[in-house]
C-alpha angles and dihedrals in degrees: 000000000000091000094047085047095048085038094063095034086059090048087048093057098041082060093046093050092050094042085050079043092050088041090053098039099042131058097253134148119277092249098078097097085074088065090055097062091053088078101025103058096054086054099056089041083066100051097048097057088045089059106032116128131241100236147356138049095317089064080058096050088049099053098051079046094061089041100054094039082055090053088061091042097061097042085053085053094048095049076053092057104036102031 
């Protein structure tokens, strides 16, 4: 299950770093780093979770990792939705 997670992340960042490549490189509105994070944030969710520890205070660092990357995740999804 570990190699099909770090797998997809890996898929998942590969899309973000060419959407953030086509954004430099076009003539496109400001708002396209929001689409990045569409797929980058999942993909450090994932990894997160693949590497968390199993216990000490770097559990608790991950975890307030993955809640604040979802946090980013769902305001990118809502600029999706409303704009």
């Amino acid at each position: 299950m570990q190699k099909k997670a770090k797998y997809i992340s890996g898929i998942l960042l590969l899309i973000a770093g060419l959407l953030c490549l086509m954004g430099l490189f076009t003539d496109s509105p400001f708002s396209w780093w929001m689409n990045v994070w569409l797929f980058l944030a999942p993909a450090m969710i994932m990894q997160e979770f693949i590497d968390m520890p199993e216990k000490g205070k770097s559990r608790i660092y991950s975890m307030v990792r993955i809640a604040a990357v979802s946090l980013i995740f769902g305001m990118a999804g809502l600029d999706l939705i409303i704009g």
